[in-house]
C-alpha positions in Angstrom: -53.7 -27.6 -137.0 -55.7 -25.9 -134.3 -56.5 -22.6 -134.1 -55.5 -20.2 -131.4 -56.3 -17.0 -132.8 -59.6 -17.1 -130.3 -56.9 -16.8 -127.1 -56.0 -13.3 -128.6 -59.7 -11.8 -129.0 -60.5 -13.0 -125.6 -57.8 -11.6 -123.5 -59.1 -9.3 -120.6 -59.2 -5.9 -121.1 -57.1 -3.7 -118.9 -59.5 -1.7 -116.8 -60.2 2.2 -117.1 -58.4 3.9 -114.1 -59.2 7.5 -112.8 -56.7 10.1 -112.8 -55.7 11.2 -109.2 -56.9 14.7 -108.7 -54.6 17.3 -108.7 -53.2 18.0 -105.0 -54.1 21.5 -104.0 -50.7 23.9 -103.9 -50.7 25.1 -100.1 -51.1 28.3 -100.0 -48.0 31.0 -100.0 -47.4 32.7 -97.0 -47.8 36.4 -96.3 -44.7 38.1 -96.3 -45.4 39.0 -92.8 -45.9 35.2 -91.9 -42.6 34.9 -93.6 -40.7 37.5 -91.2 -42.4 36.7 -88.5 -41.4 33.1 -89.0 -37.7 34.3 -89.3 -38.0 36.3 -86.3 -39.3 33.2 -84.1 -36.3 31.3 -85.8 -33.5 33.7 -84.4 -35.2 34.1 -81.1 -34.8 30.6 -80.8 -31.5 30.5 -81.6 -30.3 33.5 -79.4 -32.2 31.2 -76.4 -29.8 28.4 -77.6 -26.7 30.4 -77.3 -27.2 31.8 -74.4 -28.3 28.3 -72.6 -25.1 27.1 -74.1 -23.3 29.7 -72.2 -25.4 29.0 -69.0 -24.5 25.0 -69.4 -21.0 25.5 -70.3 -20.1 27.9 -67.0 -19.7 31.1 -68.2 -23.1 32.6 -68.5 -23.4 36.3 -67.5 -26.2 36.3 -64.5 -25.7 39.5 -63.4 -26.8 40.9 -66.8 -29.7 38.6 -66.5 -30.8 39.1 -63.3 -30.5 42.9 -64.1 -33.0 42.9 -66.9 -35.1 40.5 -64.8 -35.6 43.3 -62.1 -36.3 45.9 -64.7 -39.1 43.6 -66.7 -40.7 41.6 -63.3 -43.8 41.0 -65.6 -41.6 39.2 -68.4 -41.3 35.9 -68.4 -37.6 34.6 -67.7 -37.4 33.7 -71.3 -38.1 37.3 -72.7 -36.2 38.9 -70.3 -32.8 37.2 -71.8 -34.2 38.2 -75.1 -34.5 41.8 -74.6 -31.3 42.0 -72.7 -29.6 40.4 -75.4 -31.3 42.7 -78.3 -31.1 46.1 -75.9 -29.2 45.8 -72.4 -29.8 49.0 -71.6 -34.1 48.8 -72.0 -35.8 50.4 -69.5 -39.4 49.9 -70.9 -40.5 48.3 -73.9 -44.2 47.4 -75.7 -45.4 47.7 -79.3 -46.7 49.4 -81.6 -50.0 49.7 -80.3 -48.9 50.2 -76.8 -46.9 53.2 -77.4 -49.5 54.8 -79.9 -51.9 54.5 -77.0 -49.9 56.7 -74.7 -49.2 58.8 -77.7 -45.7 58.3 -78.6 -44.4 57.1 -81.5 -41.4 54.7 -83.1 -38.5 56.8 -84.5 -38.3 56.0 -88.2 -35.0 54.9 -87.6 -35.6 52.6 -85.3 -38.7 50.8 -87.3 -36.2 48.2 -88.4 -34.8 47.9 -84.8 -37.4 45.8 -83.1 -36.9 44.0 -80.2 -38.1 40.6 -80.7 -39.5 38.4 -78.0 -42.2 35.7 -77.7 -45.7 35.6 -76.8 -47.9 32.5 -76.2 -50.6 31.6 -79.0 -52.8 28.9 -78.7 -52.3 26.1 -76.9 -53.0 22.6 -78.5 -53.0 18.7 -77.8 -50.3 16.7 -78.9 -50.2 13.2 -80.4 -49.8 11.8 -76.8 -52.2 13.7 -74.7 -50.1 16.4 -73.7 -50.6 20.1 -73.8 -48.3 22.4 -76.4 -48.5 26.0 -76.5 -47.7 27.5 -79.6 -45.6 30.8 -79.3 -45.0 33.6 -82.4 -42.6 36.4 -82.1 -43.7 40.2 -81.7 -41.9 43.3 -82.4 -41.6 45.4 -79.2 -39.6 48.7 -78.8 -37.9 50.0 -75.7 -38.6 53.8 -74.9 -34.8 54.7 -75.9 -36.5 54.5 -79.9 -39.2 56.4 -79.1 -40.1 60.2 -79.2 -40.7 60.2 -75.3 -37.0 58.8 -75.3 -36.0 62.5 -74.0 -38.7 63.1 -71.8 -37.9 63.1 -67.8 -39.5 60.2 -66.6 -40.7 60.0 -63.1 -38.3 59.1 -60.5 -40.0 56.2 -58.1 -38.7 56.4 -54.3 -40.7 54.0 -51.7 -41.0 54.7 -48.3 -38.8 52.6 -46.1 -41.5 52.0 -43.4 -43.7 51.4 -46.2 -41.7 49.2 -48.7 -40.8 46.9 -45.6 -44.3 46.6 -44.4 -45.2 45.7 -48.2 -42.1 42.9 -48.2 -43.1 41.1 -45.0 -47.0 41.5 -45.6 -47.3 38.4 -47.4 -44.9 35.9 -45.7 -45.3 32.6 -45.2 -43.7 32.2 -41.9 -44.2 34.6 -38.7 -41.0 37.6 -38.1 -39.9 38.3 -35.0 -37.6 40.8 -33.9 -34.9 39.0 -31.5 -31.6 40.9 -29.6 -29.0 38.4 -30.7 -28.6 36.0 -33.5 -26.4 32.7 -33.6 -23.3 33.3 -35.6 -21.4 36.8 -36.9 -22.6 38.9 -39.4 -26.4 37.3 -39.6 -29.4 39.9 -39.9 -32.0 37.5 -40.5 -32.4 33.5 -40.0 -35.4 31.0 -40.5 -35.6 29.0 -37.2 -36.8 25.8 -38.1 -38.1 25.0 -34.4 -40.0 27.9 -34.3 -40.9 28.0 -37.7 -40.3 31.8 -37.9 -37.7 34.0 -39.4 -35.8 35.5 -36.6 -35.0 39.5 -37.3 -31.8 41.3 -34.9 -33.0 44.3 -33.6 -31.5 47.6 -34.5 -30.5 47.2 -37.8 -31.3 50.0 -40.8 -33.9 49.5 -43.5 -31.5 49.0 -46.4 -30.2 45.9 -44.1 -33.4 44.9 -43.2 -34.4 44.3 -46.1 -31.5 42.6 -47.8 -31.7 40.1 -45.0 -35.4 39.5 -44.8 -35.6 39.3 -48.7 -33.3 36.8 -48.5 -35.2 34.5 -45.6 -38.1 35.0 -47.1 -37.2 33.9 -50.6 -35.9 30.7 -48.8 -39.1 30.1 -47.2 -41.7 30.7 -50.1 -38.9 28.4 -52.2 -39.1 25.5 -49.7 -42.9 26.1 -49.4 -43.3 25.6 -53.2 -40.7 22.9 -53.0 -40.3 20.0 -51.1 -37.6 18.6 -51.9 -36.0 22.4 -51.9 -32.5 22.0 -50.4 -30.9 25.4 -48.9 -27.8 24.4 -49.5 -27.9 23.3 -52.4 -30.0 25.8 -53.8 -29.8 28.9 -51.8 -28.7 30.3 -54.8 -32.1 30.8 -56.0 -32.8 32.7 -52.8 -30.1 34.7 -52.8 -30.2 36.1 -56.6 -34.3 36.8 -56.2 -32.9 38.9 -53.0 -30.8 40.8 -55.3 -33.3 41.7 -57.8 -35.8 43.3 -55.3 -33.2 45.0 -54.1 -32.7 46.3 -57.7 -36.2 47.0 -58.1 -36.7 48.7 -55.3 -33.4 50.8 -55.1 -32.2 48.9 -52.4 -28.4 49.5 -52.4 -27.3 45.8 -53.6 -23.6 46.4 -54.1 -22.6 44.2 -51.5 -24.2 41.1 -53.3 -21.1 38.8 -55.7 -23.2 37.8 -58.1 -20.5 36.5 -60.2 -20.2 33.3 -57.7 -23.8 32.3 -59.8 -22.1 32.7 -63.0 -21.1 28.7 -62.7 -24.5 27.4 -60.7 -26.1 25.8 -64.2 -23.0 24.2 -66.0 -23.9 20.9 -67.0 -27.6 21.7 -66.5 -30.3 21.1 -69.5 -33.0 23.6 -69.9 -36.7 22.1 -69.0 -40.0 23.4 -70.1 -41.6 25.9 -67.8 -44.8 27.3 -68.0 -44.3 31.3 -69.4 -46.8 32.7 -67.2 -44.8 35.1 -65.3 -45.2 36.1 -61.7 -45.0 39.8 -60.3 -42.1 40.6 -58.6 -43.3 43.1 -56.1 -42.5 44.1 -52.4 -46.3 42.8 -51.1 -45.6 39.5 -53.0 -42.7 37.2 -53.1 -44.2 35.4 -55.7 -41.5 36.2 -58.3 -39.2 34.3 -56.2 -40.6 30.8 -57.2 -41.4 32.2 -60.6 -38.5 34.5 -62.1 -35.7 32.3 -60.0 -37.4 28.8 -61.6 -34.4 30.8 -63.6 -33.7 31.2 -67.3 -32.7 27.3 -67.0 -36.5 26.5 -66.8 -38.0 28.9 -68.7 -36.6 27.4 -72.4 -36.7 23.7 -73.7 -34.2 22.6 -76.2 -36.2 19.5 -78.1 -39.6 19.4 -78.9 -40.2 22.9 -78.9 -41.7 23.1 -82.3 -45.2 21.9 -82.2 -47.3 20.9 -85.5 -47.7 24.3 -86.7 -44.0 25.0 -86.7 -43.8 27.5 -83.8 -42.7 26.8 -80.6 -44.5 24.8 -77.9 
């Protein structure tokens, strides 16, 4: 009988394996990480909701074109935000801005904050393009504040002065003509002439309602070339009313409500946040703020690698 008992004694050995290493536990975030995470989170979704509205037809744009004249250096984005959170701010910053004017938050109002975003760093994604990361920030608006019954200083301008200031900068030459073609015009961009044609006679208030308005046109089309007055004039027309709310420029004559319909069916697209001043020497607002709240907010891809918005 043969003897196998040898296959037994030289079977191999099964080999020694390491352990795997214990994966590291990520850190746990900060409880300010935590809130300030939450905060971005509900920012985002008041953007939604409001861009719903926009798309669906019934947005508010007076409302937003409002704040937008009262927060020219806000981005189109964080102007929706903080006239969603506080319709009636007048001036906002943070805790560090208002301590260095010497006013303080009410304790009541601590747990108030307005929240809007801010740009972090930017960073590269996966396909070569750029992503800026954004984190939310606790602002307050003077109303919470101790100076919130303090007279604040009444701004007039000059109407000499605030006109000289509006036309300074325009792309186009103004001239002063008797007549204009068709009833009721104050201003008109004469394409021939490449000018904006001005009647004569006509007050400041009405001078510069028109000229706003021609001028908004031009720097639109300038930035644009595929810009389409009639199709677009809308643009022009609400960036006319908000100087003329800056500027206490009586505006009552404007029906905003016939822009409450302009972006159904329209999908927000990235915009750059860098806001540009709205201000009676530069019209530069009128390419930047009236890119409207439409362009300032994206609805996919937002979130970059780091979880915030980009």
């Amino acid at each position: 009988m043969n003897n196998f008992d040898d296959l037994f004694e030289q079977q191999p050995q099964p080999e020694a394996t390491e352990k795997p290493e214990p994966q590291k536990e990520k850190p746990k975030k900060q409880w300010w990480q935590i809130r300030e995470e939450k905060q971005r989170k509900e920012a985002y979704a008041t953007l939604d909701r409001v861009f719903g509205a926009f798309s669906e037809g019934h947005g508010d744009m007076k409302a937003y074109l409002d704040t937008q004249s009262r927060f020219p250096f806000h981005s189109a984005r964080n102007a929706i935000l903080i006239g969603e959170q506080c319709p009636n701010a007048k001036r906002v910053g943070g805790y560090k801005e208002w301590a260095s004017q010497g006013v303080e938050i009410l304790e009541e109002e601590k747990r108030l904050p307005i929240i809007i975003l801010e740009p972090g760093k930017a960073y590269r994604r996966e396909d070569g393009s750029v992503g800026q990361n954004f984190y939310a920030k606790e602002v307050f608006d003077i109303s919470q504040t101790t100076a919130r019954d303090e007279a604040q200083p009444q701004v007039s301008y000059d109407d000499r002065l605030l006109l000289k200031a509006l036309i300074s900068n325009s792309p186009v030459p103004i001239r002063a003509v008797e007549e204009l073609p068709g009833q009721g015009r104050g201003a008109m961009f004469d394409p021939e002439q490449n000018a904006i044609l001005v009647k004569k006679g006509m007050d400041a208030p009405d001078i510069f309602r028109c000229v706003s308005l021609e001028l908004a046109n031009a720097q639109l089309a300038r930035s644009n070339a595929e810009y389409s007055r009639e199709t677009e004039g809308y643009k022009a027309y609400a960036v006319s009313y908000m100087l003329c709310q800056r500027y206490g420029v009586e505006a009552g004559g404007y029906n905003i409500s016939r822009l409450d319909g302009v972006l159904q069916g329209k999908t927000p697209r990235r915009k750059s946040r860098q806001p540009s001043p709205i201000c009676a020497t530069r019209l530069r607002r009128s390419t930047g703020a009236w890119q409207g709240p439409w362009a300032s907010h994206a609805r996919a891809g937002r979130k970059n690698r780091n979880g915030k918005g980009g």
